[in-house]
C-alpha positions as CSV (number, residue, x, y, z in Angstrom):
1,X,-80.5,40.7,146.1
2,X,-79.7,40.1,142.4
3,X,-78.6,36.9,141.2
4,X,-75.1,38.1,140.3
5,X,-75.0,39.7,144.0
6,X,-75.5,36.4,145.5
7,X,-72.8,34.8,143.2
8,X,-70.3,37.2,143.5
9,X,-71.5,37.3,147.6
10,X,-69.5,33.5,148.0
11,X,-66.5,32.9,149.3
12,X,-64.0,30.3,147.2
13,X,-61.1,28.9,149.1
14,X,-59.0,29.4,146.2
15,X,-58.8,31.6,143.1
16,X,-58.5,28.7,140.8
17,X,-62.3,28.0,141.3
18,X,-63.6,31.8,140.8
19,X,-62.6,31.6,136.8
20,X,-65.1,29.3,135.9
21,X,-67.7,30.7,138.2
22,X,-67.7,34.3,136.9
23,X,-67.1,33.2,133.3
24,X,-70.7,30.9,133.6
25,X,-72.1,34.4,135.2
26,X,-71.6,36.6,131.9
27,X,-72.8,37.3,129.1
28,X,-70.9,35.6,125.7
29,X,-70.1,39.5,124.9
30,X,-67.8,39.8,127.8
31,X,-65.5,37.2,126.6
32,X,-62.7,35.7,129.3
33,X,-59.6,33.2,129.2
34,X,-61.9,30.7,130.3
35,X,-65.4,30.8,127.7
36,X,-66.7,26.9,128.7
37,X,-65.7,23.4,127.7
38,X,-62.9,23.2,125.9
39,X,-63.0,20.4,123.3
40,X,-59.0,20.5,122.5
41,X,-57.1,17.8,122.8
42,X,-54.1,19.5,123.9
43,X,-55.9,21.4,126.9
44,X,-56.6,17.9,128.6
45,X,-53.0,16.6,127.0
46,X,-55.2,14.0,125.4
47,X,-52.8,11.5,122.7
48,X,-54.2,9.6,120.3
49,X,-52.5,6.2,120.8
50,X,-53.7,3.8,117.8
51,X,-56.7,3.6,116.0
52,X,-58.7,0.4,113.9
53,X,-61.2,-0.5,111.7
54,X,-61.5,-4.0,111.7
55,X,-63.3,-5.7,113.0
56,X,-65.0,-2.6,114.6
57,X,-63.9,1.1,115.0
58,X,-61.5,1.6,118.0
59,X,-59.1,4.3,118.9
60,X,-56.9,4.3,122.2
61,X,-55.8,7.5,123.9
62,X,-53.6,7.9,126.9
63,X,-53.7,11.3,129.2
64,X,-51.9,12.9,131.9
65,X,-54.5,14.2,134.4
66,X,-53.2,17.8,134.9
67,X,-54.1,20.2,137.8
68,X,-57.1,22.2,135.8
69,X,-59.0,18.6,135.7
70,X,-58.8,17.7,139.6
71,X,-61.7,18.6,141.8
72,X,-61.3,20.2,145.6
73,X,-59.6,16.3,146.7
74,X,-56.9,16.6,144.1
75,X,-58.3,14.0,142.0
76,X,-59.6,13.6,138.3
77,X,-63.3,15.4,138.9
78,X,-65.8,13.2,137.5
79,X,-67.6,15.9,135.4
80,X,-64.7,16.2,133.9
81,X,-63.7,12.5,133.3
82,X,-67.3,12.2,131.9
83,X,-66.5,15.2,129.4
84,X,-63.5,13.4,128.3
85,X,-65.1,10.1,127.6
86,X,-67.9,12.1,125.7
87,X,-65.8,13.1,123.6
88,X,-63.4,10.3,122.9
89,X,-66.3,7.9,122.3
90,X,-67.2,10.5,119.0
91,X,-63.9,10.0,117.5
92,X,-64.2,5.9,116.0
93,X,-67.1,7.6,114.2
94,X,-64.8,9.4,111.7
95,X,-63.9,5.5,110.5
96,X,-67.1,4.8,109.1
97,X,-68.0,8.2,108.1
98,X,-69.2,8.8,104.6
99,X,-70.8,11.9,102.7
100,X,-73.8,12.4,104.3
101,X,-73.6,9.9,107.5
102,X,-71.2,10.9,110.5
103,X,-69.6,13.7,108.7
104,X,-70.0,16.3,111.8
105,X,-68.9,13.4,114.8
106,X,-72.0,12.5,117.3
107,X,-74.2,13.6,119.6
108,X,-74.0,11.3,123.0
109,X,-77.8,10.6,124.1
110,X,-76.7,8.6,126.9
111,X,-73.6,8.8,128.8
112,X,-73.3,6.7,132.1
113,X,-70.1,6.1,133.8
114,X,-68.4,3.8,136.1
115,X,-65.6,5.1,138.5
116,X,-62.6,2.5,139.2
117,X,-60.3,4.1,141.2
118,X,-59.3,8.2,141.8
119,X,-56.3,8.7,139.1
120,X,-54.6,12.2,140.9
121,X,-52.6,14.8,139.5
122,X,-49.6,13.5,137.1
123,X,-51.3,9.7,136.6
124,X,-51.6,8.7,133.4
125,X,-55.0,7.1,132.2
126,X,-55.1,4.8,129.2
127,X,-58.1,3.1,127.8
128,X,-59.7,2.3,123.9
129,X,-63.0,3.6,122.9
């Protein structure tokens, strides 16, 4: 059996799920709605709050947790928490950015993260980074 015989072979209980699956099956050529992570703002409704420089580099952001980021319990799915804190943490960089140091954002080299509470579908989450 080929590998895209076996992935096309399972069954999802809904077809909200088989997007992502087949899109991580192809080929970049065959392009799709859904091509991988999506770093916009607006697709995870993320708003800046307020930002500062002194005495270190913060920025706050507040976001609605929308049905395309909940997982099978109807809950913020941690992968994708995790992918929204990788990238927040990036954005104090452009403070203290400078020709030749931070001018493309950051690379995480270690991302670990603690889980509260679940925040479901239409709770908002607000933190500073």
């Amino acid at each position: 059996m080929s590998k895209d015989a076996s992935i096309n072979s399972v069954k999802l209980p809904s077809p909200r799920y088989v997007c992502p699956i087949e899109s991580s099956t192809r080929s970049p050529a065959n392009t799709s709605p859904i091509q991988g992570w999506d770093p916009s703002f607006a697709r995870y409704s993320l708003r800046l709050e307020s930002t500062s420089i002194d005495p270190c580099p913060t920025a706050t952001f507040t976001f609605t947790v929308t049905e395309l980021m909940t997982n099978f319990g109807g809950v913020l799915h941690g992968g994708c928490a995790a992918t929204i804190i990788d990238m927040l943490t990036t954005v104090p960089l452009g403070a203290i950015s400078r020709p030749g140091f931070y001018t493309s954002l950051g690379v995480s080299r270690s991302l670990n993260v603690t889980y509260f509470r679940a925040l479901r579908k239409g709770e908002d989450a607000r933190r500073g980074v």
